[in-house]
C-alpha positions as CSV (number, residue, x, y, z in Angstrom):
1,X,134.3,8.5,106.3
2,X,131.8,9.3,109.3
3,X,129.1,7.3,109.1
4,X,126.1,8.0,112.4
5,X,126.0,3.9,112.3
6,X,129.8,3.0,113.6
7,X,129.6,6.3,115.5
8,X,126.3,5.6,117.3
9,X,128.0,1.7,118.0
10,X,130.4,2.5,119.8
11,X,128.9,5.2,122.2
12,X,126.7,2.2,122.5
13,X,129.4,-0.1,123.3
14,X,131.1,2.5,126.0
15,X,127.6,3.4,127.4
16,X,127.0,-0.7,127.5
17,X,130.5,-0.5,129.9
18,X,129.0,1.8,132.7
19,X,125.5,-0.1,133.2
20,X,126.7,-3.9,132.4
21,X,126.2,-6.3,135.1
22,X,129.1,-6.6,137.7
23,X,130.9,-9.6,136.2
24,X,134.1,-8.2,134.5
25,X,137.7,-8.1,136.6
26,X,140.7,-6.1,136.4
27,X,142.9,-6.3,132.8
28,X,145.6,-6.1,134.7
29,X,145.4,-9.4,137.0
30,X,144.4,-7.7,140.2
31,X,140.7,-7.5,140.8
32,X,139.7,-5.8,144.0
33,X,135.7,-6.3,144.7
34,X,133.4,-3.3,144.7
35,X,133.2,-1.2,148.1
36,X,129.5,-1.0,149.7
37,X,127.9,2.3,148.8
38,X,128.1,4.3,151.7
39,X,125.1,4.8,154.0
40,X,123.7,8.2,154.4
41,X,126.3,11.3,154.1
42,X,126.0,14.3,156.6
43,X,123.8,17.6,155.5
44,X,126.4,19.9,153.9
45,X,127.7,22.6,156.3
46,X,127.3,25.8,155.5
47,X,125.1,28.8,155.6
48,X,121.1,28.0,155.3
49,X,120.5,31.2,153.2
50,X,122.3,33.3,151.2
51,X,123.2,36.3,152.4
52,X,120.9,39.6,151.0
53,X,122.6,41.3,148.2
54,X,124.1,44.6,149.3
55,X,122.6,47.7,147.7
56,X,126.2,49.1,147.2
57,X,126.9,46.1,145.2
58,X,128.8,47.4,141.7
59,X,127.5,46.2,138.5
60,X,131.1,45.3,137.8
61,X,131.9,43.4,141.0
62,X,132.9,39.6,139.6
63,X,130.7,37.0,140.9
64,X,132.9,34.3,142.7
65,X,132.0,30.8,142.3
66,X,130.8,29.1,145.6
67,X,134.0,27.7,148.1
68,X,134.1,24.2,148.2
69,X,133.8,22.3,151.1
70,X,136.9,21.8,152.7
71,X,136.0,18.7,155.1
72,X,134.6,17.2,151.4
73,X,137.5,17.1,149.4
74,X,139.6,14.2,149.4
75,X,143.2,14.9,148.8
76,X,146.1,12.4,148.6
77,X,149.2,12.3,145.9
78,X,151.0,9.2,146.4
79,X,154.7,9.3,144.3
80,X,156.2,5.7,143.8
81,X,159.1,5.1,141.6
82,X,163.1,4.3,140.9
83,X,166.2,6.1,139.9
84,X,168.0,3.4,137.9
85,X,171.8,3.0,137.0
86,X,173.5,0.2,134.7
87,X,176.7,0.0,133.6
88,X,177.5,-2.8,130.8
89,X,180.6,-4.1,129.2
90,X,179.7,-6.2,126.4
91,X,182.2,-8.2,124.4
92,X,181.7,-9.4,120.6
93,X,178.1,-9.8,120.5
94,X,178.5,-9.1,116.7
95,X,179.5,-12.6,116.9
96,X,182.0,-11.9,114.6
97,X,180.1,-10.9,111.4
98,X,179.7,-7.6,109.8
99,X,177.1,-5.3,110.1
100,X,177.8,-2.4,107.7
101,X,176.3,-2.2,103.8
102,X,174.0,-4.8,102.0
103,X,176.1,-7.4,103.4
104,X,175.4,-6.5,106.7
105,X,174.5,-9.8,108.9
106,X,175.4,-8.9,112.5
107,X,172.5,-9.1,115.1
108,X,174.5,-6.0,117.0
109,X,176.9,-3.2,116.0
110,X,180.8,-3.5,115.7
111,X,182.6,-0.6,117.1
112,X,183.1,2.3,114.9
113,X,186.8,1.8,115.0
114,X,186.0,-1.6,113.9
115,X,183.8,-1.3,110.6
116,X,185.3,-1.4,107.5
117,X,187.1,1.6,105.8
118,X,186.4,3.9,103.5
119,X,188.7,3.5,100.3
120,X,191.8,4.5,100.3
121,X,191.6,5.1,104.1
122,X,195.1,3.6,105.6
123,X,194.5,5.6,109.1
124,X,195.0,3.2,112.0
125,X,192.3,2.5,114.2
126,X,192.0,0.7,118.1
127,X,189.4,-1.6,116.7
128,X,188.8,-3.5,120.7
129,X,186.2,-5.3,120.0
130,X,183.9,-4.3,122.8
131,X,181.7,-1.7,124.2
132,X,181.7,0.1,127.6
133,X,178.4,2.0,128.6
134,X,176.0,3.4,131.4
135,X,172.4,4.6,131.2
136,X,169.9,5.7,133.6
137,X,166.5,6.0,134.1
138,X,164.4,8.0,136.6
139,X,160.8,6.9,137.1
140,X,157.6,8.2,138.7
141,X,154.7,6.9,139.0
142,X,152.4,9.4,140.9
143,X,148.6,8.4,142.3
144,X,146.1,11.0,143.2
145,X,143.4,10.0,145.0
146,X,140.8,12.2,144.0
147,X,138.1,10.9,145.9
148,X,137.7,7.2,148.1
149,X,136.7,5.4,144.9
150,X,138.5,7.5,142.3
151,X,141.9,7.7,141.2
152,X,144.3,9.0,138.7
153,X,147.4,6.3,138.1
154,X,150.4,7.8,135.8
155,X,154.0,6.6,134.8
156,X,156.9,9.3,133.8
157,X,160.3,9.0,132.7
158,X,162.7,11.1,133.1
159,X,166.3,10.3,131.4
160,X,164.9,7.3,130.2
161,X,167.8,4.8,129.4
162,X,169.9,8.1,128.7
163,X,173.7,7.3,127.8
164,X,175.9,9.1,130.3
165,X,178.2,11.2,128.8
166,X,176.1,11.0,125.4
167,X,173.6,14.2,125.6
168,X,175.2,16.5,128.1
169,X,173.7,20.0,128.1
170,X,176.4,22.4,127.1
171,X,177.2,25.2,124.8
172,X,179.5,23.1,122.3
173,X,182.5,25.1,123.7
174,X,185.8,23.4,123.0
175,X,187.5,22.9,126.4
176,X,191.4,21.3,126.4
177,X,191.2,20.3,122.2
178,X,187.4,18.2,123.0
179,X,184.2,19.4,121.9
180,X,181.4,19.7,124.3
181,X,178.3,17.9,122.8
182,X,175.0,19.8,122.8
183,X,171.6,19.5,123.2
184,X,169.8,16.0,123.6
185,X,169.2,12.9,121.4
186,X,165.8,12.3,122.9
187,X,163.0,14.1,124.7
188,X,163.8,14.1,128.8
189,X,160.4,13.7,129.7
190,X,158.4,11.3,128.5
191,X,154.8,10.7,129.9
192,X,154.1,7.4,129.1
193,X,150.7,5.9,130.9
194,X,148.1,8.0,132.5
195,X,144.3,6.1,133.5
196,X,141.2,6.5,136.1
197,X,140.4,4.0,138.2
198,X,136.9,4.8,139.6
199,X,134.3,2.5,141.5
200,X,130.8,2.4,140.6
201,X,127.8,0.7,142.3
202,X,127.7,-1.8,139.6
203,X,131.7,-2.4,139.0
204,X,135.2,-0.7,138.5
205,X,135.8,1.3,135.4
206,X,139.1,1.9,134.0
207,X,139.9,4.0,131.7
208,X,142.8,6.0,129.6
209,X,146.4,4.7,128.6
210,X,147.6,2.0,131.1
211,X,149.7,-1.1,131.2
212,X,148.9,-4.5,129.9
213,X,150.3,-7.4,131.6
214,X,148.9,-11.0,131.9
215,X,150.2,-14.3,133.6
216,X,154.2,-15.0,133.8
217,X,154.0,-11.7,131.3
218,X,155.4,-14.2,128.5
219,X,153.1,-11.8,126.1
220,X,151.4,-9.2,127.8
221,X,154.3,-7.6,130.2
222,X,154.1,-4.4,131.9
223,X,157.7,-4.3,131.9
224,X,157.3,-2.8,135.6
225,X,154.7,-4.0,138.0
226,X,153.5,-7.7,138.2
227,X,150.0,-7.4,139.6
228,X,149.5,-11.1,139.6
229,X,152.5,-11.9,141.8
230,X,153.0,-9.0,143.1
231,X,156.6,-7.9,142.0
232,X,158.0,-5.4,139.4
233,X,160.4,-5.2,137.1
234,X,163.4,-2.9,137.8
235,X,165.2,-4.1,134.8
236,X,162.9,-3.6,132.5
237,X,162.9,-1.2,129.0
238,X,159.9,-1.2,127.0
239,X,156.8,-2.6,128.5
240,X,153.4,-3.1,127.1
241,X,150.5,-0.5,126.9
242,X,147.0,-0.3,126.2
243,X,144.5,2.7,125.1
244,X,141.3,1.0,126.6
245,X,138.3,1.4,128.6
246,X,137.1,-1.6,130.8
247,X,134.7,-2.8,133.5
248,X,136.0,-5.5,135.7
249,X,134.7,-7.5,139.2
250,X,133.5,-10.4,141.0
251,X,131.2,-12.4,138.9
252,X,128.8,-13.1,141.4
253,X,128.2,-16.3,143.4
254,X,131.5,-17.8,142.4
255,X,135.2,-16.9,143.4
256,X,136.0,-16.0,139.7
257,X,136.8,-12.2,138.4
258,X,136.1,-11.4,135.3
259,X,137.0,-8.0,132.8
260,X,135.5,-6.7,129.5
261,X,137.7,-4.2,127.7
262,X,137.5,-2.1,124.9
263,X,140.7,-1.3,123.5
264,X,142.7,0.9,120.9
265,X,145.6,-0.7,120.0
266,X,145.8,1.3,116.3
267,X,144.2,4.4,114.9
268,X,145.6,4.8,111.7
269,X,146.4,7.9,110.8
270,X,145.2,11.2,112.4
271,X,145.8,15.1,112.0
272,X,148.8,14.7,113.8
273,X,150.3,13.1,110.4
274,X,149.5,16.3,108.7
275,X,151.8,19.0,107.9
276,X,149.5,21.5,105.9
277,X,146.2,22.5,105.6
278,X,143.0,23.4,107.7
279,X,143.1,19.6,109.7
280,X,146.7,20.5,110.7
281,X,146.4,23.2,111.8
282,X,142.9,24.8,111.9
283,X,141.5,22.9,115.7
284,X,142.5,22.6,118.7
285,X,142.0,19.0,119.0
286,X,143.5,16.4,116.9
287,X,141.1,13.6,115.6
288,X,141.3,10.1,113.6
289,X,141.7,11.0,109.8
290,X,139.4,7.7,108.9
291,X,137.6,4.9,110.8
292,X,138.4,1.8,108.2
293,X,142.3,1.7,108.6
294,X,141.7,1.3,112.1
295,X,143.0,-2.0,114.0
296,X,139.9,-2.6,116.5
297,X,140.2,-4.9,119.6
298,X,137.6,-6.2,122.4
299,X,139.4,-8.3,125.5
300,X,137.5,-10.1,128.2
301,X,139.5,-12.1,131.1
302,X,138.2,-14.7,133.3
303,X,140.5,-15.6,136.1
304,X,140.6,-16.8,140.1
305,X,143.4,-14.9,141.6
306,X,144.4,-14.7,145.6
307,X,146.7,-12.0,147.0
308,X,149.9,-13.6,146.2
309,X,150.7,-13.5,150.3
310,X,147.5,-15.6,150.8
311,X,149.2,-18.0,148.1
312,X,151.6,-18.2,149.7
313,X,150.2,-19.2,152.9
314,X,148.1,-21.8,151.9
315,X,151.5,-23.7,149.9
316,X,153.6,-23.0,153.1
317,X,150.7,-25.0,155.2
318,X,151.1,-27.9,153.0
319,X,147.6,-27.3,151.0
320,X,147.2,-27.3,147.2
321,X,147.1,-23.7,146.5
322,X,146.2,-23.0,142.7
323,X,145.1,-19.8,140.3
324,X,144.4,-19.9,136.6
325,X,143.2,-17.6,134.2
326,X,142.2,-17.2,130.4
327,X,142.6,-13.7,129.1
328,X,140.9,-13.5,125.4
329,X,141.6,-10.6,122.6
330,X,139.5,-10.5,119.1
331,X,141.3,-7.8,117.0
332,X,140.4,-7.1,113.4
333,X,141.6,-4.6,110.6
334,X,139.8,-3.6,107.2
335,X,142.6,-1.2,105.7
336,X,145.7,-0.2,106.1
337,X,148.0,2.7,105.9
338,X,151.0,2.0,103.3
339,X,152.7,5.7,103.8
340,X,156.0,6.0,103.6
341,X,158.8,8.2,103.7
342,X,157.8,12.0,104.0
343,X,154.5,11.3,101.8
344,X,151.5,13.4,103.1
345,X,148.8,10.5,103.6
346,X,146.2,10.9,101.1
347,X,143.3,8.3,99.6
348,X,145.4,6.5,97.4
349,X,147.7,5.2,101.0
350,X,144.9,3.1,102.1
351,X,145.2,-0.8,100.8
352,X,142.7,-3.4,101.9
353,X,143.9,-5.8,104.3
354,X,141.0,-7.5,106.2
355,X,142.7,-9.1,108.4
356,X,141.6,-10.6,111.5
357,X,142.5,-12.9,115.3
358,X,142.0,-14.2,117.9
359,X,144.7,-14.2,120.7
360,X,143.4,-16.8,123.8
361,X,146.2,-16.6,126.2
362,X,146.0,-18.9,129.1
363,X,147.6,-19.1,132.9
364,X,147.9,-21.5,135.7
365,X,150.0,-21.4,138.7
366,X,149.8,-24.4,141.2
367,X,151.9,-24.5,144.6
368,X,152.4,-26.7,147.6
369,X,155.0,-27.9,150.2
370,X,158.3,-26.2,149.0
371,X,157.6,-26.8,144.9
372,X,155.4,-24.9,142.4
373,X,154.6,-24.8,139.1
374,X,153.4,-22.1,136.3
375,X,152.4,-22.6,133.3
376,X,151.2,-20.5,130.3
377,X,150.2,-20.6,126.6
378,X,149.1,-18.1,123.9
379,X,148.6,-18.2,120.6
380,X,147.6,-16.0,117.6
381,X,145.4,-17.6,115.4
382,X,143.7,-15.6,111.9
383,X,143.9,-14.4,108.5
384,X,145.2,-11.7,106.3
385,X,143.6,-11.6,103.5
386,X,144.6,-8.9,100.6
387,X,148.9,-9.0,100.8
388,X,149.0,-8.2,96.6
389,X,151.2,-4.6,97.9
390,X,153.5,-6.7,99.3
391,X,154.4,-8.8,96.6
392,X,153.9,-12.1,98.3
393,X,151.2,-14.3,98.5
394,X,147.6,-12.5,98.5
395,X,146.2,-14.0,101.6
396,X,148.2,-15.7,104.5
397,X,146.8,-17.9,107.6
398,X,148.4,-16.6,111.1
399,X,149.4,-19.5,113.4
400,X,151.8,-18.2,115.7
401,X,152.2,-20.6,119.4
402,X,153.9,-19.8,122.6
403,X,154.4,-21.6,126.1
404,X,156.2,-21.3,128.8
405,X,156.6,-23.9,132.1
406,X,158.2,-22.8,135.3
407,X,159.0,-25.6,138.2
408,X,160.9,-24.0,141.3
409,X,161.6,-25.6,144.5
410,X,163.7,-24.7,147.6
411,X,164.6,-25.7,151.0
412,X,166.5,-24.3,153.7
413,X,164.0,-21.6,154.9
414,X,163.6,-20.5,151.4
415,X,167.2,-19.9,151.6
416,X,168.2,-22.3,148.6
417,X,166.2,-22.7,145.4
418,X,166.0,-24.2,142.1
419,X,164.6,-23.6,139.3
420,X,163.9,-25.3,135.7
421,X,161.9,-23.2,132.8
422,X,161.6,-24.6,129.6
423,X,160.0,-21.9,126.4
424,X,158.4,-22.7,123.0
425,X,158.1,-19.3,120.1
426,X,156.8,-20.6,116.9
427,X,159.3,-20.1,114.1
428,X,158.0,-19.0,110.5
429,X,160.2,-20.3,106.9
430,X,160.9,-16.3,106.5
431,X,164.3,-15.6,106.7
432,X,165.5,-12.2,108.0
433,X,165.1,-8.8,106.5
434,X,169.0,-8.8,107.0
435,X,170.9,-12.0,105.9
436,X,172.3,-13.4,108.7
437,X,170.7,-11.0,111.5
438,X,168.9,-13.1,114.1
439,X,167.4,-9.9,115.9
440,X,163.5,-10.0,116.2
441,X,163.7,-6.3,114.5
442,X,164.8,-7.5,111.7
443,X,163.0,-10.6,111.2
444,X,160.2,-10.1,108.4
445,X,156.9,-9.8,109.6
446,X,154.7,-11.1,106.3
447,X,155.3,-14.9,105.0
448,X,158.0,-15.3,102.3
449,X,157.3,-15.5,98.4
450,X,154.6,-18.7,98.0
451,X,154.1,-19.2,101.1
452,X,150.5,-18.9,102.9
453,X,151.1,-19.1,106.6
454,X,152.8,-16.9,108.5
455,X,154.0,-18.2,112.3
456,X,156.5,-16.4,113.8
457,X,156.0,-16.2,117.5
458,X,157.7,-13.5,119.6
459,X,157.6,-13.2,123.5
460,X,157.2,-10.0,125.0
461,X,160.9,-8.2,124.8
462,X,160.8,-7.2,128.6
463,X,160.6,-11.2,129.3
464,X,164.1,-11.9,130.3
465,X,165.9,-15.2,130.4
466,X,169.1,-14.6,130.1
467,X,171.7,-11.6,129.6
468,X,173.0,-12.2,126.2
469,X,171.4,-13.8,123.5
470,X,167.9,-13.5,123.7
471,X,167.8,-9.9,125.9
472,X,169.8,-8.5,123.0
473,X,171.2,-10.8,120.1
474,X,168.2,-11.7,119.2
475,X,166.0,-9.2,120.6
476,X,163.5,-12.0,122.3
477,X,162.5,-15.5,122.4
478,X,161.4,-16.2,119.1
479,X,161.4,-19.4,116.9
480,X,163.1,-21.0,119.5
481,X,163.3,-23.7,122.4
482,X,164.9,-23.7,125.3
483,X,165.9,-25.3,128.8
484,X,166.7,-23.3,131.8
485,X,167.9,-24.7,135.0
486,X,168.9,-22.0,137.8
487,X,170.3,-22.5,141.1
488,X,170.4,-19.7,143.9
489,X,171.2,-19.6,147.9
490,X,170.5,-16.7,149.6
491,X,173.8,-16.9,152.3
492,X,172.7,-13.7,154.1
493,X,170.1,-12.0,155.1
494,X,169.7,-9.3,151.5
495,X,172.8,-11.3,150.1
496,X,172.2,-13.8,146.9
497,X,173.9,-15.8,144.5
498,X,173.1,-17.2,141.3
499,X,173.8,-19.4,138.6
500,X,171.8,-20.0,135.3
501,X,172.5,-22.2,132.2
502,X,170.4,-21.1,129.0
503,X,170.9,-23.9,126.2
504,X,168.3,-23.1,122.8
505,X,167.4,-24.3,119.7
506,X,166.3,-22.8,116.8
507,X,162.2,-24.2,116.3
508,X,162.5,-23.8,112.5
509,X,166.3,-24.2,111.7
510,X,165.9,-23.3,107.8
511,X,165.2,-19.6,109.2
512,X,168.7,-19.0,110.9
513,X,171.8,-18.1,109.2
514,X,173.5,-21.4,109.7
515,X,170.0,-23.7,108.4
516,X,170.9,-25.7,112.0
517,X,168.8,-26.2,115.1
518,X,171.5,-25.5,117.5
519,X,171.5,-21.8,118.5
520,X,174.1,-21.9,121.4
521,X,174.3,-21.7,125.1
522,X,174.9,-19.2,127.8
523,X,176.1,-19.7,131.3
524,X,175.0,-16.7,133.5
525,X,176.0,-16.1,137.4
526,X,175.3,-13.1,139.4
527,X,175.3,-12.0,142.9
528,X,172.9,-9.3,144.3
529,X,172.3,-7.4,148.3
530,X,168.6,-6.5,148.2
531,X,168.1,-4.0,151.0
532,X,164.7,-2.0,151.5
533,X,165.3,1.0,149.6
534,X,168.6,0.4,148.0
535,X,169.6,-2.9,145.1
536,X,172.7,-3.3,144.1
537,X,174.0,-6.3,141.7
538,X,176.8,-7.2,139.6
539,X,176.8,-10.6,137.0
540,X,179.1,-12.2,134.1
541,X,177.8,-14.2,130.9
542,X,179.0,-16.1,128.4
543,X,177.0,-17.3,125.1
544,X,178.8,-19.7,123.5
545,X,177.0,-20.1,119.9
546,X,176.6,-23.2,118.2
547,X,176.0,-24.0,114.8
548,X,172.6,-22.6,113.9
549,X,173.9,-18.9,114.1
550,X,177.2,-19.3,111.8
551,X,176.7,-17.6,108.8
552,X,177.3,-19.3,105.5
553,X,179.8,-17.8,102.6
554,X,176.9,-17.4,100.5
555,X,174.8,-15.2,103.0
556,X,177.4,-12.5,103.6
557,X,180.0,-11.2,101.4
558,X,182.9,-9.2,102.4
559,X,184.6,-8.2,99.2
560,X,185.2,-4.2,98.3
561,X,185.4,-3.6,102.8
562,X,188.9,-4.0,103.1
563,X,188.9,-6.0,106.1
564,X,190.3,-9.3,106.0
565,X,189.8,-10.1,109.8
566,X,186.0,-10.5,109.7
567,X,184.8,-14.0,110.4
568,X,182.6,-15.1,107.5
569,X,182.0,-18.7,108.7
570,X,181.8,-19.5,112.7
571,X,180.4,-17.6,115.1
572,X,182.2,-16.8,118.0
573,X,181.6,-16.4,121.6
574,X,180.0,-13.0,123.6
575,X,180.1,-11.6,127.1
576,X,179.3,-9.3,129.3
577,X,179.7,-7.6,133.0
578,X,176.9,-6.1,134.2
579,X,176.0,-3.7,137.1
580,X,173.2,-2.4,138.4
581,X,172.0,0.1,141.0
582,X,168.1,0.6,141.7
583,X,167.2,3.4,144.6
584,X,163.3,2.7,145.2
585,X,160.7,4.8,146.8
């Protein structure tokens, strides 16, 4: 319901943005300083007078607006991007276990030829075991420089993570006994961030949909560029954005940025969830249906951050060369929508929820010599407290905890490094949705029946570790811990090799199918040519489970499938070949 109070707050909160003092950085880890105002600007050229109107002049002759000044208008369009290609064989990541029916338990399909038949279905079928596909992406990300302290910053993707040979756009003609597939499963075009950056006298404002990334990107990841160290992600698929307005610079006197955001990261329902009547239909603009079921969020990030070349410097000299950083979210929620299905969203779909967090996150990164060091921690501390529609407990305490720690060292001109990561995701008591999945989609996302505290702990999904088991058995790092050394020599100039050895365990063993701490290892190696335009690699893994992911008899039954060869005890091991081909621009 509009009430002039919360709509008078927050103009008062946006208009507090443009006039606070300079003292807020960048949200996303790179915090250039506000330009001097320019000194004096030329008279405008042009004509003194205007010229006499003619008395010929036609009551019906259009009045043209004025012409702008050419030497005055700043134009620039810069287009940066990637067209992507990855091809993927990948070799019983089922594990084994079926995925069809109620007694599904597999973190990742089984062929089609391999699910269980229909009765009295006797046809034979190839039943390999494996899958072979491609996909491709095709990304711009165009900046126009509208003025010297104003820009426009999008991201569009085109194909994005298309199957080849899945959507081709024909007429469904049958050509040689095969039919021609139509149409496409998914929209081609897909607009995905678009923001302002503009400098001010007092600071630079941001505003508009852009991406969210923080530290070693362990929760906050862009899934693309890495402002803070100054690298991107070319194997990224999802990537985290943010609706927000924020103010960020130098705080002054000290060497310290800082930022303070206003963010939308839920808005409830809207007109766009309507089908009939006058809000549907009868405006031009859509708008937010009601202001309580929306999930509110302020940030604020303190942080010292150098150019990661000037890092990079100072360790190569042999000094201590350090950055750190605390980025800070308070988000809170008084209802919440409970539609489902094709329901049109009335009254009776809100449910009180008043929930509540806080989400500190915090960063360091020390280097010197030929070693270094990165550390970060998060956590999501709060309360929920009306759960009575979900039929657990009626309140439930958020703890959820994640770290990560990075050492890498290297010799040889840089030429040969290793590196040692070790990770920590909170588990929570709450079993999966799906007996016997492990995938973080599945995993419930409320505590289970009695209990009061919910702490399952996810790391961002485009935070990769590995190529099998955590990028897509079980989705991401999540009630797990685990120890990553890596080894890698660079024997020509764009030429690398790699190895990697993943070994995890589950941080709350009574929530995987197999109530054991051991989840498995996975032995990666890979060899890449980085040239300046063109990347090209190829790479094997193997994930060898252990026993924390076999599935007990009494969590999947395979009677009435009539398909005897389904493991319903060990897990077995999955692989994968891999290449990839990046063209950048």
């Amino acid at each position: 319901m509009f009430t002039p109070t919360k709509f008078v707050s927050r103009v008062a909160f946006v208009a507090a943005l443009a006039i606070a003092p300079s003292v807020m950085a960048q949200p996303q880890g790179s915090f250039p300083t506000t330009p001097s105002p320019t000194e004096g600007e030329d008279k405008p050229k042009g004509v003194a007078e205007a010229a006499p109107k003619g008395a010929s002049l036609l009551p019906t002759t259009q009045v043209l607006p004025p012409l702008r000044e050419r030497g005055k208008k700043f134009r620039l369009v810069e287009i940066d991007g990637y067209l992507r290609l990855r091809m993927e064989w990948l070799k019983n990541y089922h594990m084994g276990f079926n995925d069809q029916g109620d007694e599904g338990g597999a973190p990742f399909p089984r062929p089609l030829s391999c699910q269980p038949l229909n009765d009295g279905d006797t046809v034979a079928r190839p039943c390999k075991g494996s899958f072979n596909s491609s996909n491709m992406r095709l990304r711009l990300e165009p900046t126009f420089h509208v003025s010297e302290s104003a820009t426009i910053h999008t991201q569009i993707d085109l194909l994005d993570n298309q199957v080849l040979g899945a959507t081709p756009f024909r007429d469904g003609q049958v050509v040689g006994g095969l039919v021609d597939s139509t149409g496409t499963s998914s929209d081609s075009i897909v607009v995905k961030r678009a923001w302002a950056s503009v400098y001010t006298p007092l600071a630079l404002l941001e505003f508009g949909r852009m991406p969210n990334h923080w530290g070693l990107g362990m929760l906050h990841n862009s899934g693309g560029a890495d402002p803070i160290h100054q690298t991107y992600n070319y194997n990224g698929d999802f990537g985290d954005t943010i609706d927000r307005i924020a103010l960020s610079n130098t705080i002054p006197g000290t060497n310290l940025r800082g930022m303070v955001a206003m963010d939308w990261p839920f808005s409830g329902l809207s007109t766009d969830d309507l089908t009939t009547g006058q809000a549907a239909t009868g405006y031009g603009q859509g708008w937010d249906l009601d202001d309580s079921n929306d999930s509110k969020q302020w940030t604020i990030a303190v942080s010292r951050l150098d150019p990661d070349r000037e890092f990079r410097e100072d360790v190569a000299s042999g000094q201590l060369a350090y950055n750190y950083g605390i980025h800070f979210s308070f988000r809170k929620q008084s209802w919440d929508d409970v539609i489902g299905g094709t329901d049109e969203p009335n009254g009776s779909t809100l449910v009180p929820r008043s929930a509540s967090a806080l989400i500190p996150d915090l960063w360091l990164r020390l280097g010197k010599g030929n070693m270094s060091l990165e550390l970060e921690g998060a956590a999501t501390l709060g309360s929920i407290d009306n759960l009575s529609d979900q039929a657990v407990s009626n309140s439930a305490d958020l703890v959820q905890l994640g770290a990560v720690a990075r050492f890498g060292a290297h010799w040889m001109n840089e030429r040969l490094k290793f590196g040692f990561e070790t990770g920590y995701a909170s588990g929570d008591s709450a079993d999966s949705d799906v007996p016997g999945n492990v995938h973080i989609s599945t995993k419930s996302r409320i505590p289970s029946q009695g209990d009061t505290k919910y702490s399952l702990f996810a790391f961002d999904r485009d935070y990769h570790v590995d190529m099998i088991y955590f990028r897509q058995i079980a989705g991401a790092v999540h009630n797990a811990v685990y120890l990553r050394p890596s080894l890698s020599f660079d024997f020509a100039k764009a030429f690398r090799i790699s190895a990697t050895n993943i070994t995890s365990f589950a941080a709350r063993p009574v929530a995987t199918p197999g109530n054991e701490a051991p989840l498995g290892t996975e032995f990666d190696v890979a060899f890449s040519f980085e040239g300046e335009a063109l990347s090209l690699g190829i790479g094997y893994g193997l994930f060898i489970p252990f026993a924390g992911l076999d599935h007990l008899t009494s969590d999947i039954n395979n009677e009435g499938f009539g398909f005897s060869s389904i493991n319903l005890g060990d897990a077995s091991n999955a692989q994968t070949f891999q290449f990839n081909a990046t063209l950048k621009f």
